[in-house]
C-alpha positions as CSV (number, residue, x, y, z in Angstrom):
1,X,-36.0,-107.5,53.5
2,X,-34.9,-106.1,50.5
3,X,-36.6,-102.6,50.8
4,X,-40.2,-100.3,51.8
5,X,-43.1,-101.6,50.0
6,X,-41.1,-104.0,47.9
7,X,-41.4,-107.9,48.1
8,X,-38.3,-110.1,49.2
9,X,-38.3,-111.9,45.7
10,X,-38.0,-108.5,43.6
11,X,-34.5,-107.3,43.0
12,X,-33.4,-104.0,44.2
13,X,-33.5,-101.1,41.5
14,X,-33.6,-97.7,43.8
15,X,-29.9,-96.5,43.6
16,X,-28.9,-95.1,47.5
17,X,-26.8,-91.9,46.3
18,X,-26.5,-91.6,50.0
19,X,-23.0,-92.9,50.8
20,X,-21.9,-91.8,47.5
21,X,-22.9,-88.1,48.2
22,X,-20.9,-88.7,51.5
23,X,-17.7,-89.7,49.7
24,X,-18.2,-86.8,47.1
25,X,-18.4,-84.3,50.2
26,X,-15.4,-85.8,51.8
27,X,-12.8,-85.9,49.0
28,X,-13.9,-82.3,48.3
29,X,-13.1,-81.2,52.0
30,X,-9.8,-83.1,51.8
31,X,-8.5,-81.3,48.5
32,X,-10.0,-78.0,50.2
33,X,-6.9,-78.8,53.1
34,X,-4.4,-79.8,50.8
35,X,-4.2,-77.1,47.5
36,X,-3.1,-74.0,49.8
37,X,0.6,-76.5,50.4
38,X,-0.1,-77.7,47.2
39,X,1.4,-74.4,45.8
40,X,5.3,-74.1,44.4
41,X,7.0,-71.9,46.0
42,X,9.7,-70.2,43.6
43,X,12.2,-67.5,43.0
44,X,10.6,-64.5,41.5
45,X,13.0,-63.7,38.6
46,X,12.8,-60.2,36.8
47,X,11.7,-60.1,33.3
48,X,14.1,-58.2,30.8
49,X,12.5,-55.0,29.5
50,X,14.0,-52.4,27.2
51,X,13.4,-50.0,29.8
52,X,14.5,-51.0,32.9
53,X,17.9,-49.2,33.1
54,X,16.0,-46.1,32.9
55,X,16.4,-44.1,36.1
56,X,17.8,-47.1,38.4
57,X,21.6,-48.6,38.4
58,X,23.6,-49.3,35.4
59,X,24.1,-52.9,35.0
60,X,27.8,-52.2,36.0
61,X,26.9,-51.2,39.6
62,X,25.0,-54.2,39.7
63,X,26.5,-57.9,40.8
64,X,27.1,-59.6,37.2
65,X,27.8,-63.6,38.1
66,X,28.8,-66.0,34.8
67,X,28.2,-69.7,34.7
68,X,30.5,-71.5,32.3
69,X,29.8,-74.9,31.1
70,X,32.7,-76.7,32.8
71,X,30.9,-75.1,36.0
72,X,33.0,-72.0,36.7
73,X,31.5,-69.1,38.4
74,X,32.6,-65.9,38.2
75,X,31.4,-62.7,40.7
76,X,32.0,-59.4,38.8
77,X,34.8,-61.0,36.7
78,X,36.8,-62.8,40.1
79,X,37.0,-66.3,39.7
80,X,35.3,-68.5,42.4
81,X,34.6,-72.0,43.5
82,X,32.1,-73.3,46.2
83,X,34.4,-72.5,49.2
84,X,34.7,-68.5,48.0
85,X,31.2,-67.9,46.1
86,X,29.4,-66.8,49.3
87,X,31.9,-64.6,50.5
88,X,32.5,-63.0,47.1
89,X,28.7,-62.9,46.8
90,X,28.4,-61.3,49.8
91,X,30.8,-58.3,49.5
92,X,29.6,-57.9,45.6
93,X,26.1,-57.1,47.3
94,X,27.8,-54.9,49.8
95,X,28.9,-53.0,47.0
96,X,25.9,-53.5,44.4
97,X,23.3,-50.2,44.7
98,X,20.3,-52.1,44.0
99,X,20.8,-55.4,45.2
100,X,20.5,-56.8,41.9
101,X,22.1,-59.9,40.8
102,X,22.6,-60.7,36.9
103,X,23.1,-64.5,36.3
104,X,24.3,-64.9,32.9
105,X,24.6,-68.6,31.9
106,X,24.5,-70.8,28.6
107,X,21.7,-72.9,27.3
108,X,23.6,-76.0,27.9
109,X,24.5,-75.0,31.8
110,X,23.3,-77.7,34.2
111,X,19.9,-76.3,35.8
112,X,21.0,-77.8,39.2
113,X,24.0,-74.8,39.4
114,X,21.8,-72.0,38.0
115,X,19.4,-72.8,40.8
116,X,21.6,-73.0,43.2
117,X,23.3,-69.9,42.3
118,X,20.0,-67.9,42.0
119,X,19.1,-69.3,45.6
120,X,22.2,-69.0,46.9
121,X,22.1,-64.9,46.1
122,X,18.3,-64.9,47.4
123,X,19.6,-66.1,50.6
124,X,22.5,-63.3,50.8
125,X,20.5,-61.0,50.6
126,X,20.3,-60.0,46.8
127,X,17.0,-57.9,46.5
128,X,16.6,-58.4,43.0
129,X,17.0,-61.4,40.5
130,X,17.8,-61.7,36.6
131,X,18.6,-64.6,34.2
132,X,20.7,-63.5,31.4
133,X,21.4,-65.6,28.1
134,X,25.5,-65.8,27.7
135,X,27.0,-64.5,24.8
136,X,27.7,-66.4,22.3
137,X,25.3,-69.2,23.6
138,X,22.1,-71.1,21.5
C-alpha cells in the first residue's frame, strides 16, 4: 500500500512535511523555554566620562582598591590579603559617600582576581562600580 490512488509497484514521490513541521514546532517551543536562562548575568560596571565628577563625590571620598601584578591588593592605600580584604572593604564603604568602588589594575593582572574583587565589593554592599587602567600600565 504505498499510497491514495497510487499503485503498489510505483515508488513513493509525495514528500509528508507532516512530522517534519512537528519537529520544526517542537525545537522552536524548546528554545522558547530555554533563552530567558540563557542570559549572562554580569556586573554592571560604570563607564568613565569626563563629566562624572561633576556634582557627586571626588574620587578621594570614594573607595580606590589597586591590584598589583604579584596579586597585592590595596584598600585606600592599606595593604590587604584575602583574610583582611572584606573587612577593610567593608569599613572603606562605611566611609565612602557614594558607594563607589574604583578598581584600578594593570593589563597584565589575572582576570580571575579583578573579578573576584569587583564581586567581592558587589556583595558588600558597594553601590557603584569602576574599572580603572593602572598607571604606568600597557
Amino acid at each position: 500500500m504505498a499510497g491514495a490512488g497510487q499503485p503498489d509497484d510505483e515508488p513513493i514521490t509525495a514528500i509528508n512535511v507532516t512530522p517534519l513541521v512537528d519537529v520544526c514546532l517542537v525545537l522552536v517551543i524548546i528554545f522558547m523555554a530555554v533563552a530567558p536562562m540563557a542570559v549572562t548575568l554580569g556586573i554592571k560596571v560604570l563607564e568613565s566620562r569626563a563629566s562624572t565628577a561633576e556634582g557627586k563625590a571626588s574620587a578621594d571620598e570614594n573607595v580606590r582598591v589597586k591590584i598589583a601584578l604579584d596579586g597585592t591588593v590595596t584598600v585606600d592605600g592599606l595593604k590587604t590579603d584575602g583574610l583582611t580584604f572584606r573587612r577593610v572593604l567593608v569599613d572603606a564603604l562605611a566611609r565612602s559617600k557614594d558607594g563607589l568602588v574604583i578598581v584600578s589594575a594593570d593589563a597584565r593582572n589575572k582576570v580571575g582576581l579583578v573579578v573576584d574583587v569587583l564581586d567581592q565589593s558587589k556583595q558588600l554592599g558597594a553601590k557603584k562600580l569602576a574599572l580603572m587602567k593602572a598607571e604606568g600600565g600597557r
